[in-house]
N, C-alpha and C positions, 0 to 999 in steps of 0.2 A: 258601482260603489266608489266614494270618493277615497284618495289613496290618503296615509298619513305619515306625514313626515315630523321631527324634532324641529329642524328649524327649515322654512324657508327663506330666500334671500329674496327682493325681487331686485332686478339686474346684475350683470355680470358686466360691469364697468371696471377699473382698477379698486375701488375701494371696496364692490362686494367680494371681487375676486381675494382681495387682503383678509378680509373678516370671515370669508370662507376656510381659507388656510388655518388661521388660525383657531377658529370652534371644531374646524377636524382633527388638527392637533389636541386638543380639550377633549376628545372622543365624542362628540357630537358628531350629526351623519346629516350636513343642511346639504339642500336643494336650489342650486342658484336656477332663477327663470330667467332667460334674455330675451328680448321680442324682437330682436334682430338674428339674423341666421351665423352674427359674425360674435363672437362676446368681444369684450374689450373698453362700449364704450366708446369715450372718444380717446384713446387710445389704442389706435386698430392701425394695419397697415394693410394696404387695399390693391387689387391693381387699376390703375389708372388709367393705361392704355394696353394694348396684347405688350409683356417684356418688361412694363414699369411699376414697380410697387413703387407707394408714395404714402406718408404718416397721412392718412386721412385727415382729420381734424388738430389734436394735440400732437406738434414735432419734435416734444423736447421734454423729457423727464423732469420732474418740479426743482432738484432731483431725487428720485425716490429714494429713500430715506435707507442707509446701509445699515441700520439695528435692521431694519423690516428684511431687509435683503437676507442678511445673515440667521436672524429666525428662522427662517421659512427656506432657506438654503437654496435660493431662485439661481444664484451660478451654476449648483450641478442642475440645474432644469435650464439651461442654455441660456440663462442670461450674463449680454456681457454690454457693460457701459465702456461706451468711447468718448475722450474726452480728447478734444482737441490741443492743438497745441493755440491754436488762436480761440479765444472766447467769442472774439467781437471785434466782426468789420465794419465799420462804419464810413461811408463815404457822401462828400459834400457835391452839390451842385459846380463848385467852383475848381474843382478838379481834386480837391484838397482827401486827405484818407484817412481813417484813425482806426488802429490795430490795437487789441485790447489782448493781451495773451495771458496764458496760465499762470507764469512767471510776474509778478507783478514788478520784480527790479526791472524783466525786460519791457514792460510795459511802462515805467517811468523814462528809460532810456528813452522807447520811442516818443514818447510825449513833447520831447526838447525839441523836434523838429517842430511843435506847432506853437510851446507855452514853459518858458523855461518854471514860470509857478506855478504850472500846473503836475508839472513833472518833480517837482520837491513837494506837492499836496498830496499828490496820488497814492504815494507809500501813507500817508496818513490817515489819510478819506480808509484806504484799504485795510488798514488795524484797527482803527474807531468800528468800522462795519464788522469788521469778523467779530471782534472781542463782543460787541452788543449783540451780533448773531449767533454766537455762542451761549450768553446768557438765554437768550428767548427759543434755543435752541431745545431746552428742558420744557417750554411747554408743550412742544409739538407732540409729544408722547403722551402728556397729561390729559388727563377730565378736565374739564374745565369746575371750581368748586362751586357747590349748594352756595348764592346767597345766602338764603333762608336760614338751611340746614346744612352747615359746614361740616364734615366730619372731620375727625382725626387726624388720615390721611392726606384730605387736602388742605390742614392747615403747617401739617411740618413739611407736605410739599411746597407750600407759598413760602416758610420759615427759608428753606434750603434756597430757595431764588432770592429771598430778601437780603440773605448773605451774598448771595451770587452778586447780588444787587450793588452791594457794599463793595465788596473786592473789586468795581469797576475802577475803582478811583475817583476821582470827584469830577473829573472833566468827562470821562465816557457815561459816567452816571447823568451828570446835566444836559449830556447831549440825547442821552437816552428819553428822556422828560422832555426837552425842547423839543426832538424832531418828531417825534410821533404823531401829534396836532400838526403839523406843517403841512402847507404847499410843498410837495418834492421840488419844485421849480426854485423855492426858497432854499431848502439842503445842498441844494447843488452850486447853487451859485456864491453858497459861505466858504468852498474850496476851492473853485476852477473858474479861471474867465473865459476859455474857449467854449462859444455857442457848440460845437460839434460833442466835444463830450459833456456839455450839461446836459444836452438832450438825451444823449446815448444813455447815460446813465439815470437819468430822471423817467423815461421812457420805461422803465424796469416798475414805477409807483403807479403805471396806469393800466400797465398790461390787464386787457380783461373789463375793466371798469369802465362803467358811465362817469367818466371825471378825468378831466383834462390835468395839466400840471401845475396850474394857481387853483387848482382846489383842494380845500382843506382837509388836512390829512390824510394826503396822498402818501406824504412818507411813509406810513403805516403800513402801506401796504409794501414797501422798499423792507423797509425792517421785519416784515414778516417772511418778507424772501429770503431775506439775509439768515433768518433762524434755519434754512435750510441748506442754505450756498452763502456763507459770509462774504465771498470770492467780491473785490471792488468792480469789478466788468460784470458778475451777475452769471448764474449759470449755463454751460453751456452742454447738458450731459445728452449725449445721445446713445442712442440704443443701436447695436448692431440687427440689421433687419425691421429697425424702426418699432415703433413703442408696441404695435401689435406683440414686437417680438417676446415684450416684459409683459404682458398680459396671458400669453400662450406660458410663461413658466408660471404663473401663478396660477392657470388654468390644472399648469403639470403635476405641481405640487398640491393643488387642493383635492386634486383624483387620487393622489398619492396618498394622502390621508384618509377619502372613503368622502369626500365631499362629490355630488354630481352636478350634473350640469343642462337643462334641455335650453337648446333654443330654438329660436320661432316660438317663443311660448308668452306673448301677452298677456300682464297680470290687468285686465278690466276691473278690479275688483277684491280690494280686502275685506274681508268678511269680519265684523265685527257682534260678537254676541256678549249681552249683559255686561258692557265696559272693556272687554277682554277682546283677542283677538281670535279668530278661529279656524284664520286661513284663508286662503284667496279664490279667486274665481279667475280662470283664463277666458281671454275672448272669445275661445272656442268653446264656451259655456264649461269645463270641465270644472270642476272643483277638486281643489288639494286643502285637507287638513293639518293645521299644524297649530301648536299654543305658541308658539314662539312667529313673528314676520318682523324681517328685517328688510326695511326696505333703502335702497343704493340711489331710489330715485329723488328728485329735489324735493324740499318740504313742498312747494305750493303744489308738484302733483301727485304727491303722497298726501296730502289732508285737503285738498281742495277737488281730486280728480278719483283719487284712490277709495277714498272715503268719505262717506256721506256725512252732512253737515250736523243730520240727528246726531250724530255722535261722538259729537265736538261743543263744548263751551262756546256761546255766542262771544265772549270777549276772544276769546285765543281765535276762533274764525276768523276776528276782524283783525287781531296782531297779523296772522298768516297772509289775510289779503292785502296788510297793507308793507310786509316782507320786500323790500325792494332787489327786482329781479330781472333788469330790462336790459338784454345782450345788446353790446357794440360791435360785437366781432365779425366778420368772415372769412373766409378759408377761401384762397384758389390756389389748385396743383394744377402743376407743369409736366408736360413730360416734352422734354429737351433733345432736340438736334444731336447739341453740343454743349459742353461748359460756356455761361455767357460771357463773355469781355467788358467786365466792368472797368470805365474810362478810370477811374481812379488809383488803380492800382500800379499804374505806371510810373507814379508820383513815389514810390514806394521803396527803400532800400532793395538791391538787389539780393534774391533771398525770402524775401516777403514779400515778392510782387507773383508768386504763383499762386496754385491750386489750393497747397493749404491754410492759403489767406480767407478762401472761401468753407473751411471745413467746418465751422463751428457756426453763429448767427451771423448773420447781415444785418444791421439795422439803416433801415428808410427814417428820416425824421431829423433834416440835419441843422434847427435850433429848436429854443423853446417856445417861440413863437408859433412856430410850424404846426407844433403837436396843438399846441391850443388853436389853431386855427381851425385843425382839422376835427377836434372837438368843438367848436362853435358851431358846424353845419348840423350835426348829430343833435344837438339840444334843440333845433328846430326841424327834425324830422326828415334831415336831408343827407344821406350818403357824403360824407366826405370827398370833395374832388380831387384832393391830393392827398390821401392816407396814410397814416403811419404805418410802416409794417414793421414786421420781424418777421424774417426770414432766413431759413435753412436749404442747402442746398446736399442734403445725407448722402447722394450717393457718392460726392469728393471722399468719404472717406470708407465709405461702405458699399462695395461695385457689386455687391449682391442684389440693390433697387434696383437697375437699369442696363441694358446690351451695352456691351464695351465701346465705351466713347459717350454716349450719353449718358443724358443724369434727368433727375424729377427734380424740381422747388418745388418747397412747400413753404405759402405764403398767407401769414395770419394778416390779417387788415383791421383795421381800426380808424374812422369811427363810422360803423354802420349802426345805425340804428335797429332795433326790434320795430320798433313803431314810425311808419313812415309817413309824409305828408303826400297828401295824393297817391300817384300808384302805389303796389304795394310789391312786394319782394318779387313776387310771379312775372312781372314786364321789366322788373329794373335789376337783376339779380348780373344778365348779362353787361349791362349797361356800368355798374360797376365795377366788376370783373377787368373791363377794358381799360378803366381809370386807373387800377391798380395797374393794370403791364405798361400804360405811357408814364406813370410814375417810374415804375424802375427803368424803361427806357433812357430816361433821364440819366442812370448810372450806368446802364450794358446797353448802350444803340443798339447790338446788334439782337437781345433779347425775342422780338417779334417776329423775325428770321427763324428760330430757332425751334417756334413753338410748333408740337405736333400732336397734342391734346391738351386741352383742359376743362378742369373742374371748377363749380364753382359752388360753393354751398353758403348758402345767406343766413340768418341772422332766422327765418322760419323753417330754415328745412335743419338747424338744429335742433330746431322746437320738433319739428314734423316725422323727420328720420332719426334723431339720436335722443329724443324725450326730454330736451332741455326746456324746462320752461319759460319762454322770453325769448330763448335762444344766447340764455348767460351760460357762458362755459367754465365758470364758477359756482352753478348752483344757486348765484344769491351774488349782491355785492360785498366784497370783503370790504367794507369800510370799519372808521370805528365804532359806531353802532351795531355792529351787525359780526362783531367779533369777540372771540373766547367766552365768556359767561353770556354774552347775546347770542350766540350765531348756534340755531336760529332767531331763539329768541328767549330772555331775560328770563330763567327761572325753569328753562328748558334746554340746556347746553349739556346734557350730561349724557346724549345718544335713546334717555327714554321718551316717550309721549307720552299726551293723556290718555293713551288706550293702555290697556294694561297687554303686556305681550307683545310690544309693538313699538320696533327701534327702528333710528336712522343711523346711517354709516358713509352716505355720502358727502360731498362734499360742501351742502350746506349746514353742515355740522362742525365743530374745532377741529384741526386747523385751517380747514376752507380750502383755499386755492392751491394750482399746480398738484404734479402726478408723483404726490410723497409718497402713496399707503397708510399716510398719518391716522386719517379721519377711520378707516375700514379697522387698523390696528387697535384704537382706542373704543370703539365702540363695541368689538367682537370683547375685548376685558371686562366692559360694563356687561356684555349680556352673560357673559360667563359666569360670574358672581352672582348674580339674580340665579342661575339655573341650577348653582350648587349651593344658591342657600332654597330652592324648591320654589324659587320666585319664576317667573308672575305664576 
């Protein structure tokens, strides 16, 4: 006899784990299913070799959002963010270095070794961002409102931003309206003339995205980071014991409330009767009832894989299939010798030429040209030869990944394609792997020395091993179309479907990208309100 639950979740990613907390909190009693044996998601930390844990997939919190933190009380459940004293390393081909730190006066300071205007910008660029990522900071929390059918709510919340709007002043307002539509490539260069930090910080507009940095409205997606980390170098929040570690207190806390949890439990199957929904079917044939599913997974395979087509409007079918959702990313982890010796740091005030110059990111990609180049092979089906990366090296500041003396990278790559020309991910997975470590060879020689395992995970075995559809590690492109009242799509932002009973909470929902708890927070409120007025 099939068991019945209040709500089911299906995954246990960071946004179902969010939405789970919270409807346990509400005294609901959900059921998160995970089809991996680990929950998290791509936010897991894994061991990589016997000694090394290493951030599997996601190295770096979006960063997850301290209202969510503090609700849900994830400190006393062992979470603790570290935050480096440097943001952002950046180092050039030509021996050149650029240190980006917490302190933004001290990161103007160092700027005058490469750009005496760039170093009287920087304080500027970094107010204009905060102050605009403060206003855009209020919708992170928000529904996104009814076109259609606006309520109450979401029009004295629009009123409240529209003043927010106002108090910009007239130049952070115009810029607000100007950069949003932009090429990031364009924002950057209206501040800084050094190629080294345009990139570094333009690099922040693509992360994740099929879209290089002359493509339009890439700032969008800069400004929407900014509504989380207004910080001018861009976040660099890392989690002691790496993000798995923020996944396991939200796991702590939602047990704490009476929320469970099984994994190995693939959902094959939501069960949909007369409009409604009625629970799901695991691939071990079992069936769990429930009025309420909330599904963690991405829209196309929640309505395209989850759910059968009978059950869907032929127009919304065809909006969903035509959802753009085609991953650039992939991941390779290191597990390290030794700390690498990157040539640039020698260039470097004494002071800042050690370890924790390496504690926060690294970025690979040192003009704008670069990054567009390496987005040019991707638009034609072909692995990037020289990749952008971002890159972290967590156990500089965290010796609980790695035996004393070594360390794990963890290195995000860009631009792999989802869809490749000729072979496919299966024969060339290692082949880019390699290109990525002669790339940072180029900054640590001694890097290939060093290495004593690695990982590599492509752009399908996100799709394959972690349910990403595409292998987008956003869910969905966070472009302008595809955000706040769109995302997913125009008239459907509000975390319900057209099934009755039957919500999203991950991340292709509002606010989309990076590991807030935003998207799991705001949608666990929508289905709350539906359950205490007897809805669906």
């Amino acid at each position: 006899m099939a068991r019945t639950f209040d709500i089911v979740i299906v995954g246990a990613g960071h946004n179902g784990l969010t939405a789970a907390c919270y409807l346990a909190k509400s005294g609901w009693k959900p059921l998160l299913l995970e089809r991996r044996e680990v929950p998290g998601g791509i936010a897991v930390t894994e061991e990589l070799h016997p000694g090394f844990r290493c951030p599997t997939v996601a190295h770096s919190t979006g960063p997850f959002l301290s209202r969510v933190t503090s609700d849900l009380g994830l400190e006393r459940h062992g979470l603790e963010i570290l935050r480096p004293e440097v943001r952002v390393f950046s180092p050039s081909p030509d021996g050149r270095a650029l240190l980006l730190y917490d302190d933004p006066a001290r990161t103007a300071a160092e700027l005058t070794r490469l750009s005496a205007r760039d170093a009287r910008s920087f304080p500027e660029f970094h107010r204009s961002l905060g102050r605009i990522g403060s206003l855009l900071s209020r919708l992170l929390l928000m529904t996104p409102p009814s076109i259609q059918n606006p309520r109450l709510p979401d029009i004295l919340s629009l009123i409240g931003i529209g003043k927010g709007f106002r108090g910009l002043g007239r130049r952070e307002a115009y810029r607000l309206l100007r950069w949003g539509p932009m090429a990031v490539a364009d924002l950057v260069s209206e501040f800084f003339e050094t190629e080294l930090l345009r990139a570094t910080i333009a690099a922040r507009g693509i992360q994740g995205m099929f879209a290089g940095p002359w493509s339009a409205g890439t700032s969008a997606n800069l400004l929407l980071a900014a509504a989380a980390d207004g910080h001018g170098a861009g976040p660099a929040a890392l989690v002691r014991g790496g993000p798995g570690a923020l996944t396991q207190a939200l796991l702590s806390a939602a047990r704490e409330t009476g929320a469970q949890l099984r994994t190995g439990a693939e959902v094959a199957q939501i069960v949909v009767r007369d409009g409604a929904v009625a629970g799901v079917v695991l691939a071990s044939g079992e069936e769990i009832n429930a009025r309420t599913v909330v599904s963690n997974a991405d829209p196309k395979r929640t309505f395209l894989r989850l759910i059968g087509p009978m059950h869907l409007d032929p127009e919304f079918l065809q909006k969903i299939r035509n959802y753009r959702s085609t991953g650039a990313v992939a991941k390779v982890n290191l597990a390290l010798s030794a700390l690498p010796r990157f040539s640039a740091l020698s260039t470097l005030s004494e002071g800042a030429n050690g370890p924790a110059a390496l504690s926060g990111r690294i970025h690979i990609g040192p003009d704008i040209d670069y990054l567009e180049h390496a987005f040019d092979a991707a638009k034609y089906g072909e692995p990037s030869p020289e990749p952008c990366l971002d890159v972290t090296i967590p156990s500089v500041g965290d010796s609980s990944l790695a035996p004393p003396g070594r360390h794990v990278m963890s290195v995000l790559a860009q631009f792999a394609p989802y869809r490749l020309r000729g072979d496919g991910w299966e024969t060339r997975g290692e082949t880019y792997a390699d290109a990525v470590i002669e790339t940072l060879s180029r900054y640590a020689p001694n890097l290939p020395d060093l290495i004593l395992h690695r990982q590599v995970i492509s752009p399908r075995d996100l799709e394959e091993v972690y349910g990403l559809t595409e292998g987008h590690i956003f869910h969905g492109e966070p472009s302008l179309d595809q955000l706040f009242t769109m995302r997913p799509l125009l008239h459907w932002a509000q975390y319900r479907t057209p099934i009755r009973g039957l919500y999203l909470c991950g991340s292709g929902t509002h606010p989309g990208p990076g590991v807030t708890g935003a998207s799991g927070a705001n949608a666990s409120r929508e289905i709350a309100k539906d359950l205490r007025r007897g809805h669906p």
